[in-house]
N, C-alpha and C positions, 0 to 999 in steps of 0.2 A: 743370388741363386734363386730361380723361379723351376723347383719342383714339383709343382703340380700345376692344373688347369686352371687358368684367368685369376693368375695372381696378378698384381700392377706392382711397382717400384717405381722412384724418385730418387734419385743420386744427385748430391747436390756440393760439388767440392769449391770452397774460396779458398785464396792464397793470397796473400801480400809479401812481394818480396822487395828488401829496400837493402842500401846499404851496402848493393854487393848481391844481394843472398842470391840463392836460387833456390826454388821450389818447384817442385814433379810431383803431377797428379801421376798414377798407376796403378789401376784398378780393375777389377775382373768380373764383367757380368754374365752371368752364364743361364741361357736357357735349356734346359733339358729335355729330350726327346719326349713327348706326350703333355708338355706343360701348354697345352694349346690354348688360343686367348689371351698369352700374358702381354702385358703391357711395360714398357719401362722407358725410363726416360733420363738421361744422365748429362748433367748440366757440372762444364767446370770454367771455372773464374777465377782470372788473374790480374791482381792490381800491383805497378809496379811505379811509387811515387816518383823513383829517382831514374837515371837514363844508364846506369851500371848495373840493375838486377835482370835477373832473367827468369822466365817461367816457361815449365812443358809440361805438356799433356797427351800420357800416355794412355789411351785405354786399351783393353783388352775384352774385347766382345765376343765370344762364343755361344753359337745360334746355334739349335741342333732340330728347331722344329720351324714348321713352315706357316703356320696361323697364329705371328707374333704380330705385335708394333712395336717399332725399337725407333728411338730417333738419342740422337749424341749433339750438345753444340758444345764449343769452348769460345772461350771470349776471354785475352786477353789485351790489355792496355794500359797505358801510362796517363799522368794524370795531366792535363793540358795546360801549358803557361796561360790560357784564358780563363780558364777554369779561378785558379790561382788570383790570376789579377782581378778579374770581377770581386771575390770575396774581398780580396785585399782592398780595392774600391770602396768596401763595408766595414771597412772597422779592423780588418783581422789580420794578424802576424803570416806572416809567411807558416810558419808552424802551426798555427791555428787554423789555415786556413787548408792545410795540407791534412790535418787530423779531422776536420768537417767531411772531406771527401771518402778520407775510409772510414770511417762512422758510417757513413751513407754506403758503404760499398757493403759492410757487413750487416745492415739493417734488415735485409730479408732471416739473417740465420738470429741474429740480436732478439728479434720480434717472438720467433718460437720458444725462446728460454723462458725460464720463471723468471721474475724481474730481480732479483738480487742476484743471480748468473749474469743478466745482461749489462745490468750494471758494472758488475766485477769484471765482465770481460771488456767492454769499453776502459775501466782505468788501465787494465793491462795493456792494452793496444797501445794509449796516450802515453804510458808508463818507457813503453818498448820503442816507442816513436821519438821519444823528448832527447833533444840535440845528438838525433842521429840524421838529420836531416837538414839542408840548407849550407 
């Protein structure tokens, strides 16, 4: 919500869906009349290891002034049999090698935590990954 003048925002959604899952972004930015200058910018990302999950992305934008920047991308994608097989080339299990990708996938949000968050949330990832996959 940008309520007053040259406020900025970053919206920043990831998702990993595997297994089946599915995951929806839906989210609401709202500029309000006299918030003049504001800026925002709403980034949503979807990684889907296996070729059965699915991901969408809904946003909900409401603009009510005229001297904004708004820009939206989403991105999603699966992870690539080369992808896979290169690592595997190095050393690395099919699992292993599928857990290095989303590691890398969630390393922009990973990076902004205190390091025993990031920590904690990489084992849960591995935790929630280990033979559901393959």
């Amino acid at each position: 919500m940008h309520l007053a003048p040259d406020t900025h925002s970053n919206v920043i959604s990831k998702s990993i869906s595997f297994g089946g899952g599915i995951s929806t972004y839906r989210g609401l930015l709202k500029i309000v009349k006299g918030a003049k200058g504001s800026v925002s910018h709403v980034q949503c990302d979807a990684l889907m290891p296996d070729n059965i999950s699915h991901a969408n992305t809904v946003p909900y934008i409401k603009v009510n002034e005229e001297d904004v920047t708004l820009g939206h991308e989403a991105k999603v994608g699966r992870i690539s049999e080369e992808e896979i097989f290169y690592l595997m080339s190095r050393g690395l299990t099919v699992e292993e090698a599928i857990n290095l990708v989303v590691q890398g996938f969630m390393e922009p949000v990973t990076k902004l935590l205190p390091l025993e968050y990031a920590v904690e949330l990489n084992k849960l990832i591995t935790m929630e990954m280990a033979g559901s996959l393959g």
